[in-house]
C-alpha positions as CSV (number, residue, x, y, z in Angstrom):
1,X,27.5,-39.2,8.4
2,X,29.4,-42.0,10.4
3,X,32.9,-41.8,10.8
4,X,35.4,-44.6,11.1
5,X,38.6,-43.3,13.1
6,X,41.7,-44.0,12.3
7,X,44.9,-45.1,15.1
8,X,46.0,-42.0,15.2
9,X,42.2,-41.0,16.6
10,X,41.8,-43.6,18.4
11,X,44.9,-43.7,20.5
12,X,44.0,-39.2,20.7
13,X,40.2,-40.8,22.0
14,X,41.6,-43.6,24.6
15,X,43.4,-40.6,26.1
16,X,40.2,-38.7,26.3
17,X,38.7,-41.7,27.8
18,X,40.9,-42.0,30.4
19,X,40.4,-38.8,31.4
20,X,37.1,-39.3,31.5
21,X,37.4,-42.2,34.0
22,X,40.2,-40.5,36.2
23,X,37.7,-37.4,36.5
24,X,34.6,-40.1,37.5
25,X,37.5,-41.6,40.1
26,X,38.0,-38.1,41.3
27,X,34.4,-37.5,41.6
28,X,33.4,-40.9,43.4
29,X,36.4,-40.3,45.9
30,X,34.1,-37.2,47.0
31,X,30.8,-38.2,46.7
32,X,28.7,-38.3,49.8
33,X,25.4,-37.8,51.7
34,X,25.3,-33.8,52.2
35,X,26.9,-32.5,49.6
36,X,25.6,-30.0,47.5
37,X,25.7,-31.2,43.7
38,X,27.0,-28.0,41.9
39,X,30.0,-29.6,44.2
40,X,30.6,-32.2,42.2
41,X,30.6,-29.8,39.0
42,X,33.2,-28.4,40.5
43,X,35.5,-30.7,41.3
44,X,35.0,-32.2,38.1
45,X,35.8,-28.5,36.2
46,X,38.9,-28.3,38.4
47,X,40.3,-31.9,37.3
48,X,39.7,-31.7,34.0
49,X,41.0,-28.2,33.5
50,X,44.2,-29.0,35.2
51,X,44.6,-32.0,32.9
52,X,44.8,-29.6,29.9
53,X,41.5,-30.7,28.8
54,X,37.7,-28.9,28.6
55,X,34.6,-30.5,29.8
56,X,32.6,-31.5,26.8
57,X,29.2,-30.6,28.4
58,X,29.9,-27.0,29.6
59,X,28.2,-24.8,27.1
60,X,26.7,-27.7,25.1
61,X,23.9,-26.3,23.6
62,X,23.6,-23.6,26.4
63,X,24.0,-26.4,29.1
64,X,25.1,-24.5,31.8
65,X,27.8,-27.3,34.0
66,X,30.5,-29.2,33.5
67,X,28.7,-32.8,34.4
68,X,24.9,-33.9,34.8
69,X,23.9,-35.5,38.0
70,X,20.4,-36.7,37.7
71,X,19.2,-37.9,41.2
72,X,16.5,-40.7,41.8
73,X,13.3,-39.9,39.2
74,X,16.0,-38.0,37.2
75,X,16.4,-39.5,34.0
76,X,19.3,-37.5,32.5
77,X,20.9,-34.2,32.1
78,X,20.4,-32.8,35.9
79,X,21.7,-29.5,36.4
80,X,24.1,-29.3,39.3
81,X,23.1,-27.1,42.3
82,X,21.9,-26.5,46.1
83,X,20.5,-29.6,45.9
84,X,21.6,-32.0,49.0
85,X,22.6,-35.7,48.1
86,X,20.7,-37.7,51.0
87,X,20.7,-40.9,52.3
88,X,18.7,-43.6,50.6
89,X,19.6,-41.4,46.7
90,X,20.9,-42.7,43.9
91,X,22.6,-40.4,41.7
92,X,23.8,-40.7,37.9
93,X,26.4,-38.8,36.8
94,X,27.3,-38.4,33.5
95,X,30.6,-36.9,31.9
96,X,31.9,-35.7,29.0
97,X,35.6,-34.9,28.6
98,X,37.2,-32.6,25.1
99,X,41.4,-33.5,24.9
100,X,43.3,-32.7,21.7
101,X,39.9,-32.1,19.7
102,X,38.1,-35.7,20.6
103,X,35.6,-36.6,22.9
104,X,35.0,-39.2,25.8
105,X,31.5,-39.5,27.3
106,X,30.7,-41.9,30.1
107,X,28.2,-42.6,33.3
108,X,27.8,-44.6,36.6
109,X,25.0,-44.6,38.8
110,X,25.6,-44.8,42.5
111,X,23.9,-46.1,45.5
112,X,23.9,-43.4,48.1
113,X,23.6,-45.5,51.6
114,X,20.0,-47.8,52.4
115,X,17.6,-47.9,49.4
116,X,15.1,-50.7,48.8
117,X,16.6,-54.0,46.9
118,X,14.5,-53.0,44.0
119,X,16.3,-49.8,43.7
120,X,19.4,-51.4,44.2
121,X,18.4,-54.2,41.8
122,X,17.9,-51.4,39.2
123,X,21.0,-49.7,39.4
124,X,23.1,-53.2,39.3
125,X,20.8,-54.5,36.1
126,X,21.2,-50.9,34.5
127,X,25.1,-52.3,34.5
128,X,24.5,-55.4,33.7
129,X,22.5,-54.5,30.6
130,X,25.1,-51.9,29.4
131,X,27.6,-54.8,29.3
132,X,24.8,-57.1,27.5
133,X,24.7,-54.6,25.1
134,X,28.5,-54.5,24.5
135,X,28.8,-58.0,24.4
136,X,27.4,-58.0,20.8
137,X,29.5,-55.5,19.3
138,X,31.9,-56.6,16.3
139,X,32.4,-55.6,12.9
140,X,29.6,-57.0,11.0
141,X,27.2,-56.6,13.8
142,X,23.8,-54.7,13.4
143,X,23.6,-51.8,15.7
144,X,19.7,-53.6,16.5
145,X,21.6,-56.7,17.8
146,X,22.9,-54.2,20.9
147,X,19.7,-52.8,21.1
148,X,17.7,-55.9,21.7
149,X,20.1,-56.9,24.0
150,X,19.8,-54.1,26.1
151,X,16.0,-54.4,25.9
152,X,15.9,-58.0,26.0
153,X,17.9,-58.0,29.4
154,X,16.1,-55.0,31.2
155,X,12.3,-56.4,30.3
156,X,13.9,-60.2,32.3
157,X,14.3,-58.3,34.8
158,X,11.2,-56.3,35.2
159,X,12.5,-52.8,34.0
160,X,11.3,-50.2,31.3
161,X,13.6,-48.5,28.5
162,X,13.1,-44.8,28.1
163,X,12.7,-44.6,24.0
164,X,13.0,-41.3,23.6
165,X,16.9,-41.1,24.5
166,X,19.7,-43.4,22.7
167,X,23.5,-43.7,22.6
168,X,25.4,-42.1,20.0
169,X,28.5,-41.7,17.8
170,X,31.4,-39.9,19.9
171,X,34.4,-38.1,18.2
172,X,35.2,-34.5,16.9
173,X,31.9,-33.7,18.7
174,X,30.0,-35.2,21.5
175,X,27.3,-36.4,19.4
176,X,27.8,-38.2,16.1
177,X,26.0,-40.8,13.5
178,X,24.7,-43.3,14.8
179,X,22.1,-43.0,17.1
180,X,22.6,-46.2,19.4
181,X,19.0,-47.0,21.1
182,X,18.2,-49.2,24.0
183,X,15.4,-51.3,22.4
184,X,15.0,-52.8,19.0
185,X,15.9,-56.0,16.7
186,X,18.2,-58.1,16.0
187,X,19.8,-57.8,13.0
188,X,18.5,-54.6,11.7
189,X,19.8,-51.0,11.7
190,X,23.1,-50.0,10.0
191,X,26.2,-52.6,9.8
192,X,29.1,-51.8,12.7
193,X,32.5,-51.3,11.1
194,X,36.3,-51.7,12.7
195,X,37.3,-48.1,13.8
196,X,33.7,-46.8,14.6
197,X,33.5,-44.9,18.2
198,X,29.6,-45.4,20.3
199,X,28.4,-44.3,22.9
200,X,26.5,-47.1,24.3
201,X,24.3,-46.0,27.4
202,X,21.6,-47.7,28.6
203,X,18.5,-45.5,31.0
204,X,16.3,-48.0,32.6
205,X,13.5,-47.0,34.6
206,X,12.1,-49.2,37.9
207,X,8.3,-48.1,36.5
208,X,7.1,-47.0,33.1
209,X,9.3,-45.8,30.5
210,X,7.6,-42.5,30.2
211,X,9.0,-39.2,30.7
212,X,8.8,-35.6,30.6
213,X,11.3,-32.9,30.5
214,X,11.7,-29.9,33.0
215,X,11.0,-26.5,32.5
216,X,14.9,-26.0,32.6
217,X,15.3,-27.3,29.3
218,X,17.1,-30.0,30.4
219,X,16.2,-32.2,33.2
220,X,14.4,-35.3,32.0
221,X,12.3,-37.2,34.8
222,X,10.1,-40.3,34.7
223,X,6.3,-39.4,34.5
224,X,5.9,-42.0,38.0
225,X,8.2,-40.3,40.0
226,X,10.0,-44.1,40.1
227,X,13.8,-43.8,40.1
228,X,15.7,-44.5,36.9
229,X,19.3,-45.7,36.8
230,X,21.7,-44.8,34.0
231,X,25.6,-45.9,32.6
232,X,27.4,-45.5,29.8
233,X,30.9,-46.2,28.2
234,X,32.4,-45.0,24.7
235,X,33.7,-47.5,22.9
236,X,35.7,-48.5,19.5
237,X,34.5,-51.2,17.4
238,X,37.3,-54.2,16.5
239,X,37.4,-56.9,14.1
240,X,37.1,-59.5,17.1
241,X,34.6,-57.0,19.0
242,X,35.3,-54.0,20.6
243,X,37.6,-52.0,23.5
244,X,36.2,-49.7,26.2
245,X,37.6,-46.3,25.3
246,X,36.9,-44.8,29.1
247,X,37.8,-47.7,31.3
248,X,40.8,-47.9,33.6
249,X,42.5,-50.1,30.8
250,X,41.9,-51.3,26.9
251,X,43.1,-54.7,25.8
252,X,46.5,-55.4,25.6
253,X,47.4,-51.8,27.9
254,X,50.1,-52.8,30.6
């Protein structure tokens, strides 16, 4: 069932959201070449427990960290470790952040040092295409119009769309109604209402869209071993469009 939230929810979500992005700020400030990733897991349990919040991932399902960092062929949903960020990586990471009972989810890919222009050409089009995608949000929108956006904009620019994993509804839980995929049509799939909360998140990969999952349960990679590139933002549907729930600011915050 999809919900629509009300104020009240909303302004309880942007607070989530926030978090969210103050804990990715926290993250990034740390993020280097040699660094173990079950680091970062840690520093992002430490913020958000000391902001009287819970990190939405931890024991999701039996998920076993507080974020996901997914590192070059890693699709989504890497399990932080002894694995050493290195030179010429990129490396998604995702997070999810619980405050008064509502959830945030969000995810940036970064660019660790050299890496071929096509790499960095799909980590700065995975971006791009989120923000495609957000760009046709409104009441009255199809949730196929973001869809074909996404799709539309990764294909010009010579990258696949993993199919088997979508956006989503965000609220009471971390997954809600509706799914929110990265390919489809224009002007088919449910009707987007004012008050509505999405996760929209594209996952483009530089090969095929093909992938396989780990025997961790978990990690999902690209069948070619070619790196794949991943963001996200939550956001709230308007009248006029939409607002980004875990950016820095909404419209109309001072």
């Amino acid at each position: 069932m999809i919900s629509i939230k009300s104020e009240r929810e909303i302004k309880l979500m942007r607070e989530a959201g926030i978090l969210n992005y103050l804990t990715h700020e926290e993250i990034k400030k740390h993020l280097k070449v040699g660094m173990k990733t079950k680091e970062l897991d840690k520093i992002a349990y430490n913020f958000i427990i000391a902001h009287n919040a819970k990190p939405s991932f931890l024991n999701y399902e039996g998920y076993p960290a507080s974020i996901c960092v997914s590192i070059n062929d890693e699709v989504v949903h890497g399990i932080p470790g002894n694995r050493i960020i290195k030179d010429g990586d990129i490396v998604s990471i995702d997070v999810g952040v619980e405050l008064h009972g509502y959830h945030s989810d969000a995810a940036r890919t970064y660019i660790m040092g050299n890496v071929k222009e096509e790499v960095k050409n799909l980590v700065v089009n995975t971006e791009k295409a989120l923000y495609e995608g957000l760009s046709k949000i409104k009441e009255g929108a199809k949730i196929g119009d973001i869809s074909e956006a996404i799709e539309s904009y990764a294909h010009k620019h010579g990258l696949s769309v993993v199919e088997e994993l979508v956006g989503h509804g965000v609220g009471t839980n971390i997954h809600e109604d509706p799914d929110v995929p990265n390919y489809g049509k224009k002007g088919t799939g449910i009707t987007l209402k004012a008050g509505m909360v999405i996760a929209v998140e594209p996952m483009l990969n530089l090969g095929e869209r093909y992938v396989y999952m780990h025997d961790d349960d978990w990690t999902i990679s690209t069948d070619d071993e070619l790196p794949s590139a991943h963001f996200e933002h939550t956001v709230v549907v308007t009248k006029e469009g939409y607002k980004i729930l875990t950016g820095e600011k909404c419209d109309g915050e001072e």
